[in-house]
Each structure stands twice: as structure tokens, then as C-alpha cells.
C-alpha positions in Angstrom: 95.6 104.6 103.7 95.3 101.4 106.0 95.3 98.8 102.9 98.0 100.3 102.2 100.0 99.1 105.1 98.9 96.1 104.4 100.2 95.7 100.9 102.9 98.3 100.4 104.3 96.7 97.0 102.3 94.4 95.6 98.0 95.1 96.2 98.0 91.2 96.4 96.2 89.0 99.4 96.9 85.9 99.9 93.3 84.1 100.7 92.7 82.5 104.0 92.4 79.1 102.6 91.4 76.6 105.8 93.4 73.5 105.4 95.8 74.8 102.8 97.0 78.1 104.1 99.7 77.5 106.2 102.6 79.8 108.2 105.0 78.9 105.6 103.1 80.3 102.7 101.5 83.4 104.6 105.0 84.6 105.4 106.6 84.3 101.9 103.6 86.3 100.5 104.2 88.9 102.7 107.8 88.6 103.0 107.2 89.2 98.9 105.2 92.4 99.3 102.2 91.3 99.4 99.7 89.8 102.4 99.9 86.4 103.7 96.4 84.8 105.3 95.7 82.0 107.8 92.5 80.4 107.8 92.2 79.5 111.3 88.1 78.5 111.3 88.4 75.3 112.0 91.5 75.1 114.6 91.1 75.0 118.1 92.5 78.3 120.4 95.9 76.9 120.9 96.2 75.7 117.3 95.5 79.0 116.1 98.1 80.7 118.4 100.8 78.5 116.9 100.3 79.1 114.0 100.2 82.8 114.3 103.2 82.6 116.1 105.0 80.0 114.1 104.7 82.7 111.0 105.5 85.5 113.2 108.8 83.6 113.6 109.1 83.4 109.7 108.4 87.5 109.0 108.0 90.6 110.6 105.4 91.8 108.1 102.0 92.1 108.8 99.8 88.8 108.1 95.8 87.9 108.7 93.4 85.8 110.1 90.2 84.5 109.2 87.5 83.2 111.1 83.9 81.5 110.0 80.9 83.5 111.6 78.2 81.2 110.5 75.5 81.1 112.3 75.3 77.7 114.6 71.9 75.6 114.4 70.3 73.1 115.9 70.4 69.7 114.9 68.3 67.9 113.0 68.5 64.5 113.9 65.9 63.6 111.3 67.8 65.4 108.5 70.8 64.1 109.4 69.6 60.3 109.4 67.7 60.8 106.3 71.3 62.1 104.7 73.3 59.4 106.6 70.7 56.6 105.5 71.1 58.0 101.5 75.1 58.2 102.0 75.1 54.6 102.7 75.8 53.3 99.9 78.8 55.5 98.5 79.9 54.5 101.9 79.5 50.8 101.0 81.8 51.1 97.8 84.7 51.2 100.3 83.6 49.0 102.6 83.0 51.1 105.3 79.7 52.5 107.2 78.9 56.2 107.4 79.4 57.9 110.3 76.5 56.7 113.7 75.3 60.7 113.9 76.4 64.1 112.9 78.2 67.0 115.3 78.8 70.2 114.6 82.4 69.7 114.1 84.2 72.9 115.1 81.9 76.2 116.7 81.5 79.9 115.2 83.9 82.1 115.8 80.3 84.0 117.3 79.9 81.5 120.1 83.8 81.0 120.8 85.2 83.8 123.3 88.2 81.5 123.6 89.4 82.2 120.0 88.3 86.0 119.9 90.5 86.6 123.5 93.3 84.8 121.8 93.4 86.9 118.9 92.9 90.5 121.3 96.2 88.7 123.0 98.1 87.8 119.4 97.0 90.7 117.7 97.5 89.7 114.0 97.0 92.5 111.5 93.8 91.7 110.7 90.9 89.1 111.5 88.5 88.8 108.3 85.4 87.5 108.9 82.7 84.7 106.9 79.7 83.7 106.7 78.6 86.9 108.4 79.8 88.9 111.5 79.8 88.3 115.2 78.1 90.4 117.6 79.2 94.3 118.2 80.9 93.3 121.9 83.5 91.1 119.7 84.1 93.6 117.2 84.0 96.3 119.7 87.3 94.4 121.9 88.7 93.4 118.7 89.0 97.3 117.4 90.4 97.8 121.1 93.5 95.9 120.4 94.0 98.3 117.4 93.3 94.9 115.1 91.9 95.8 111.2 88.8 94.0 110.4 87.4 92.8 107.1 84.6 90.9 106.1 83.6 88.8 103.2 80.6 90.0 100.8 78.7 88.5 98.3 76.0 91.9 97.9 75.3 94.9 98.6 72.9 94.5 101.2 75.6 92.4 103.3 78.0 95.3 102.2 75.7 97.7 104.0 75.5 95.8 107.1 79.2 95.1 107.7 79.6 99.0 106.7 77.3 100.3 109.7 78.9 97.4 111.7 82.4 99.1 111.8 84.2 97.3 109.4 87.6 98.4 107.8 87.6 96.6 104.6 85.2 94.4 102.1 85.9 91.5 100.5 84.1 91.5 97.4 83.2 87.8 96.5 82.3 87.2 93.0 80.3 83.8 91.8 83.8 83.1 90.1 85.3 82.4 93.7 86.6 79.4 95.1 85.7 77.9 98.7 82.8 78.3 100.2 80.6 81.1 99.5 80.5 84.1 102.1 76.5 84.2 102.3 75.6 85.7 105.7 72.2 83.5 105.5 72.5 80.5 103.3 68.5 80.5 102.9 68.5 83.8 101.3 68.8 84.5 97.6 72.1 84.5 96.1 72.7 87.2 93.4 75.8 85.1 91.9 77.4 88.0 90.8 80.5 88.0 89.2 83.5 89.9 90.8 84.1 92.9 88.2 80.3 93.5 88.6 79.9 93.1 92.2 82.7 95.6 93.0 80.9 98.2 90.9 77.5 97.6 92.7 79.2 97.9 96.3 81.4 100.8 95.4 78.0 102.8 95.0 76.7 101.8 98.4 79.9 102.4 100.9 82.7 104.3 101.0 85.0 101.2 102.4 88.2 99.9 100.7 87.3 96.7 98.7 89.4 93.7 98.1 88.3 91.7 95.0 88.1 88.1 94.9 87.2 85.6 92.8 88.6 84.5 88.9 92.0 86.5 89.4 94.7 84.3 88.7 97.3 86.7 86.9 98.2 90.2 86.6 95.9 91.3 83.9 93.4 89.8 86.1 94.7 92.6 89.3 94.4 95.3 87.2 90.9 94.3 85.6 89.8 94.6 89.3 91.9 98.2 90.2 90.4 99.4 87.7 87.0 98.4 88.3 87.6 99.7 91.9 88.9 97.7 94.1 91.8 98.9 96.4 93.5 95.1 96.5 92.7 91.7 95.3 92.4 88.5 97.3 93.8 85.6 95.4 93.2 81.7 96.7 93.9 79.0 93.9 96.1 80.9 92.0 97.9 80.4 95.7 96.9 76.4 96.2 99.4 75.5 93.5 102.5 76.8 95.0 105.2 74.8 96.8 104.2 75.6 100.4 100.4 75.5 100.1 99.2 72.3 102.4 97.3 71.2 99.4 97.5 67.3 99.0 99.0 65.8 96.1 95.5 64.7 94.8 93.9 68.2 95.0 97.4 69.3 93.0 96.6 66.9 90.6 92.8 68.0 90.2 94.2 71.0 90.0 96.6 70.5 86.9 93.4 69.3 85.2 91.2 71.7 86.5 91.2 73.0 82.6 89.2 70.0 81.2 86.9 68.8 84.5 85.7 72.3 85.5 85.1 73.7 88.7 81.2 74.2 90.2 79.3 75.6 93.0 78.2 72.8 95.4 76.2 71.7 99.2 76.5 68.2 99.3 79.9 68.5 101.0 79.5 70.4 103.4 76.4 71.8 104.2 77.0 75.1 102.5 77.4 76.4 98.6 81.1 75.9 97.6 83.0 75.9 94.0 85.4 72.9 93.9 86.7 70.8 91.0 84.2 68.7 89.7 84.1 65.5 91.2 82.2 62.6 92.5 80.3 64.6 95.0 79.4 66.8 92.2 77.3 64.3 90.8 75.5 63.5 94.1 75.2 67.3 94.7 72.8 67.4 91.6 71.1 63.9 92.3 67.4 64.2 91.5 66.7 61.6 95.0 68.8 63.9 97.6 67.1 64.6 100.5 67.8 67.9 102.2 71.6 68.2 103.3 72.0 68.7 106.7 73.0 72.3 108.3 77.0 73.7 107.7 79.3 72.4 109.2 77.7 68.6 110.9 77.5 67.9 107.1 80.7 68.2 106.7 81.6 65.4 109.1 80.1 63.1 106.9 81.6 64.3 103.7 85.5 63.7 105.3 84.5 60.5 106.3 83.4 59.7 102.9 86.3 61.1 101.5 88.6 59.5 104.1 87.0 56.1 103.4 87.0 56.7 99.6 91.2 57.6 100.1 91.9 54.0 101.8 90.7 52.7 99.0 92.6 54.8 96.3 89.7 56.5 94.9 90.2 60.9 95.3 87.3 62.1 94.0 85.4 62.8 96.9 87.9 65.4 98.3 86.8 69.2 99.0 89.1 70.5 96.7 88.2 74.1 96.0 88.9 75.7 93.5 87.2 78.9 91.1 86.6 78.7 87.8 89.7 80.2 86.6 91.2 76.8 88.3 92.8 75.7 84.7 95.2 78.5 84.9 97.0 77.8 87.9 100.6 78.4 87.9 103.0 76.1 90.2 105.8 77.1 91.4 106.9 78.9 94.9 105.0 81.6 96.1 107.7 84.2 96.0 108.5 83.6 92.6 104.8 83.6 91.5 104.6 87.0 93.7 107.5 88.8 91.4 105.5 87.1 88.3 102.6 89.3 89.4 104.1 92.2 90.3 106.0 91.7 86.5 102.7 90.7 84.5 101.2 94.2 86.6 103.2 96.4 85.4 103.1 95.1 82.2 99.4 95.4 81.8 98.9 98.9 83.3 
């Protein structure tokens, strides 16, 4: 079985996280047994390649990729004026002035060749894909350089599609999940489905391999998901705690009281639904007065220059720190030890 390559000891992967994932931790997950991840959406070409290569030079194991397929749009300059215009004044706590315009900040992985023919010449073990799928020619010369493919789902009508599409693997995305939701079209309805019950309703509609995510923080939690079919699980917070994540001290800290502030789904960040720790930006997010957010990912630009404003000033709480709900359960310590923990608390359970 090819998951089984993958995750010959331990059916544990290590989520993409962008920002937070880094060469370090991918390579002691998989160095542990399990599956280490980069999240290389938002690096340039050449910034990807290192990184690949600077965990290649910390394991021989197999390791991922994964890449944000979102579908680029046009920008609104009204919308984005009208959203600048109403920033203003969380701007003006911190005595600075929100940014002039708004930019998409970094491309699709569907509009940028240069990252797919980097990845045909690294050839990681797998590229997983978000926010939808690129064309069939890019799937097509990725398959071609014998690389797995896997693609986030949130339903069973995007489980269909990346089934016919030639995908190897599914990553089931449950409403529990941290990060940024995996919706192929943002306008559509979401089914919020929790992760237990979204495995079942794929598992009846394609035969492929699927990788829970979302809510598993512990062994008990692993085998909860094996045995409501999945083949692996992809954890991310449990993951954000531990000693080589890139996770700022203030998202650590959010983190360590995840268990009284709550985590919840939210746009205003970024453009796009995410679940992060409750914050100030959570409290805009549900502001009766806010206009329309502008499209994923231009406004994102103007919530890190909110947060970076907010930061010189000693205030954290506009950061992106994601996080699922299962956020208060977080266990820090390095990942290889919190790798044997799992593999421990698994057996245990089953």
C-alpha cells in the first residue's frame, strides 16, 4: 500500500503548517516513523528548494509538500478601500496607517509553473494540494516524476472531483481543524462536518486512502479515526507546540491558554475561513459594521501589517495563530518524543 510507505511505523502526518513547519521538524517526524510536511505556499521557487533540500540533508525518509491551489481573482479596488478605510482605526491604536492598496501577496500554485517544475526537479514524496487542484497538465508532469499526490477535502462532492482527477490520497478535513479551511470555492456552502463524520461520508463515495485531520491531538484520538476509516491521520497543533515548530513565542503562549480562550473559524484575517485562537481579530470578524473582506490572499496583507504594527507596540492579539479546537490539549515537548508518546498512547488504546 503506498500510505504505507509513507508511514511505516507510526500512521501519523505531520501537517503542512505554512510559517510554522519547518526542515527541522519535518525530518524528526519522519526520522520518528512517521511523516514530516513543509508548507511551502507562500515561499518563492528558490525558497522552497532549500528547504526541501535543507531537510533532505537532515533524513533520508520520505517527507511532503504542500501547495495552496486557490483560485486567483481579480482585484477589487473598491472592496479593498472600503476594508482598508474600516481598518483604519485598529491601525490608529498603534500609531501607524494601514497599508496604501492591497496585492495579491504570493500566486497559486495553478498560475506558478516555476514552483510546479521545481518540485518535478526535487521530487519530494508527495505534493498535497489546497484550496482545490490545479489543472490536469500539472498533475499530469507531476505523476511523471513518480511524485504521490493528495488533496485536502472538506466533502464529498470535492472528494469526487479530486478522485476522477487522479489523486492518490484524501485529506479529510473536519470543522474541528486548524488553519485555513480546504474549500475548493469559498462562495459555496460549507457542510462543517466534523472529521469522524466526514471520513464516513467520503469512504462511501471513493475508494482512495484517507488521511484524517482535524481534533486529533493524542493517540486515542488516531485510533478514533482508524477506526472510523481512515488509513493515517494528519496532525497540525498537536505539532505547533513542539520544540522545532517556527511558532512564535506569542502563538506558544496563546497556545498554552488555548483551553480557556477557545479557538474559532474566521475571514477577517485573511480573506478566507480559518480556526485560530480567539483573539482580537475575532471580534472584528463578527463586527455587525464589516464591510465585505476582500478576496484570499490581498486580505491577508493587510491583516500582517496589522498584526505587525500591533507587535511594535507589545500588543499579540492580532496574530494568525491557528489552531483547532482541541488547541487546549497541546502537549510541548520535542517532536520525537511526542512521536514515541503517540505510538505508546496507540497501542495502549487499540
Amino acid at each position: 500500500m503506498l500510505l504505507r510507505h509513507l508511514v511505516p511505523d507510526i500512521p501519523v502526518i505531520q501537517a503542512p503548517m505554512a510559517g510554522v513547519s519547518t526542515p527541522t521538524l519535518a525530518a524528526a517526524v519522519s526520522e520518528a516513523g512517521g511523516f514530516g510536511s513543509l508548507g511551502i505556499g507562500a515561499m518563492s521557487p528558490e525558497t522552497a528548494r532549500v528547504a526541501i533540500s535543507e531537510t533532505r540533508c537532515l533524513t533520508r525518509r520520505p517527507f511532503g509538500v504542500n501547495v495552496f491551489c486557490h483560485r486567483s481573482v481579480p482585484p477589487d479596488p473598491t472592496c479593498n478601500q472600503r476594508w482598508l478605510a474600516w481598518l483604519r482605526p485598529e491601525f490608529a491604536r498603534y500609531k501607524a496607517e494601514p497599508p496604501a492598496t492591497l496585492h495579491e501577496i504570493y500566486p497559486s500554485f495553478r498560475d506558478d509553473s516555476a514552483i510546479c517544475d521545481m518540485l518535478i526537479k526535487e521530487r519530494p514524496a508527495l505534493v498535497s494540494f489546497h484550496f482545490g487542484l490545479p489543472d490536469h497538465a500539472m498533475i499530469s508532469a507531476l505523476r511523471g516524476a513518480d511524485i504521490l499526490l493528495a488533496a485536502t477535502v472538506t466533502a464529498p462532492a470535492e472528494a469526487r472531483q479530486a478522485t476522477e482527477a487522479g489523486i492518490d490520497f484524501l485529506i479529510a478535513q473536519g470543522y474541528e481543524a486548524g488553519g485555513h479551511r480546504g474549500l475548493s470555492d469559498p462562495q459555496a456552502e460549507d457542510l462543517r462536518l466534523d472529521t469522524l463524520t466526514l471520513l464516513r461520508r467520503i469512504a462511501a463515495c471513493t475508494p482512495l486512502p484517507l488521511i484524517a485531520a482535524g481534533g486529533i491531538m493524542n493517540g486515542a484520538d488516531i485510533v478514533a479515526a482508524l477506526k472510523a476509516g481512515a488509513a493515517a491521520v494528519q496532525m497540525g497543533t498537536a505539532f505547533v507546540a513542539c520544540d522545532e515548530s517556527a511558532a512564535s513565542p506569542a502563538h506558544r503562549a496563546a497556545l498554552s491558554a488555548a483551553g480557556q480562550s477557545g479557538t474559532a473559524m474566521m475571514s477577517a484575517i485573511s480573506g478566507r475561513p480559518a480556526r485560530g485562537i480567539i483573539n482580537r481579530f475575532t471580534s472584528l470578524d463578527v463586527r455587525p459594521d464589516r464591510p465585505v473582506i476582500p478576496a484570499y490572499p490581498c486580505a491577508y496583507e493587510a491583516g500582517k501589517a496589522l498584526d505587525r504594527a500591533a507587535r511594535a507596540c507589545g500588543e499579540t492579539g492580532y496574530g494568525a495563530f491557528w489552531a483547532g479546537s482541541n488547541a487546549g490539549r497541546v502537549r510541548p515537548m520535542p517532536a520525537a518524543r511526542l512521536m514515541a508518546l503517540l505510538s505508546d498512547e496507540i497501542r495502549e488504546t487499540e
